[in-house]
C-alpha positions in Angstrom: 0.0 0.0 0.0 1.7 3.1 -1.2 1.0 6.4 1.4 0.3 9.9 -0.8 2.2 12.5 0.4 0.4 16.3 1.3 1.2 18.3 -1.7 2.6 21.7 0.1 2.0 25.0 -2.0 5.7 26.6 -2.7 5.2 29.4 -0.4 4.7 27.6 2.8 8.2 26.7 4.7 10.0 29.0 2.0 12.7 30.8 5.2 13.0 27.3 6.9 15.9 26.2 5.5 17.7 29.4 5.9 17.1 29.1 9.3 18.5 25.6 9.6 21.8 27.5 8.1 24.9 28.6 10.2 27.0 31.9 8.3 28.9 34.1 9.1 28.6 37.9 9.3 31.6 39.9 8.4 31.6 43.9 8.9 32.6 46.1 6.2 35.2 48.8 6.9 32.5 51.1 6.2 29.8 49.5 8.5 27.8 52.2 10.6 25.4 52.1 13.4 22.9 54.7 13.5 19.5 55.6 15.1 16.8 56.3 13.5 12.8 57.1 15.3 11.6 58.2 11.9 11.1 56.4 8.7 10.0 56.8 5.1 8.7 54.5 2.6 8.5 54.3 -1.3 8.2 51.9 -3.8 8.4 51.5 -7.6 6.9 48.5 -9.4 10.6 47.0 -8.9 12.0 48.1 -5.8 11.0 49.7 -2.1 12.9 52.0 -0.4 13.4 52.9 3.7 14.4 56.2 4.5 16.0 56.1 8.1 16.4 59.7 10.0 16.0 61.2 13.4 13.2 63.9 14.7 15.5 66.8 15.8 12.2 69.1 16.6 10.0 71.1 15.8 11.3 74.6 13.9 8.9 77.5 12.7 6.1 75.1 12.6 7.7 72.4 10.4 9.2 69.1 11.9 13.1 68.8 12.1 14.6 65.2 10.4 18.0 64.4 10.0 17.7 61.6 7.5 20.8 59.1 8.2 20.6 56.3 5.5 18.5 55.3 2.4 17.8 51.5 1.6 16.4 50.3 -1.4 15.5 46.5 -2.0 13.7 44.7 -4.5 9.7 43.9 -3.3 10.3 40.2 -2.3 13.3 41.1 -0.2 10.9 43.3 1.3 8.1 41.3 1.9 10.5 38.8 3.6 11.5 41.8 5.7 8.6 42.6 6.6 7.9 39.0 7.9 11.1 38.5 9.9 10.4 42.3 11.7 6.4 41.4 12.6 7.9 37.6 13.6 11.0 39.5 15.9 8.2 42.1 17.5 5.6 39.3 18.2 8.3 37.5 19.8 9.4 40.7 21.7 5.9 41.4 23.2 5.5 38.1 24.2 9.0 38.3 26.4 8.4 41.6 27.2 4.4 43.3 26.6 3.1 44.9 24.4 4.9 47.8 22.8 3.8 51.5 22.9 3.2 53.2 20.3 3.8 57.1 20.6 2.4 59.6 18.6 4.2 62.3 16.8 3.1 64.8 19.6 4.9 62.5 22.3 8.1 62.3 19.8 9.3 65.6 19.6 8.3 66.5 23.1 4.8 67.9 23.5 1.5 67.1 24.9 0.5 63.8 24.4 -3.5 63.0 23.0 
């Protein structure tokens, strides 16, 4: 008698074996930390991009950001970002509760809502 095997669509499982994987990480003269509480997002019909700066203030009405960095990946590198950085904060709140989020009034220092 010959068992039939659960045909899985191509999707499912598609990080696993990347997490089975041991590697290396090497840093690049050129490496930089950097903190960023603000970000902004575009996309093309090829690529997304993060824009990573930091809320300075408030000046003559206008918000102050120092934008740091710029990255730009293609749609299915983001999407699998996207997935490993809602996995990491599930995982977070569950160690740790749930996260607050602050509104822009709370970031640069005024009254909150």
């Amino acid at each position: 008698m010959s068992e039939e095997k659960e045909e899985k669509p191509e999707t499912e499982g598609r990080f696993k074996t990347w997490e089975k994987k041991e590697f290396a990480i090497t840093l690049t003269p050129t490496f930089t930390n950097t903190y960023a509480n603000n970000v902004r997002l575009g996309f093309t019909s090829w690529d997304m991009w993060l824009a990573f700066g930091e809320v300075m203030g408030e000046k003559d009405g206008k918000l102050q950001i120092a934008q740091q960095c710029r990255i730009v990946m293609s749609i299915q590198h983001a999407k699998a970002f996207y997935e490993l950085l809602k996995n990491n904060i599930e995982e977070f709140e569950k160690a740790f509760g749930e996260i607050h989020e602050y509104t822009l009034q709370e970031m640069i220092g005024g009254e909150a809502e």
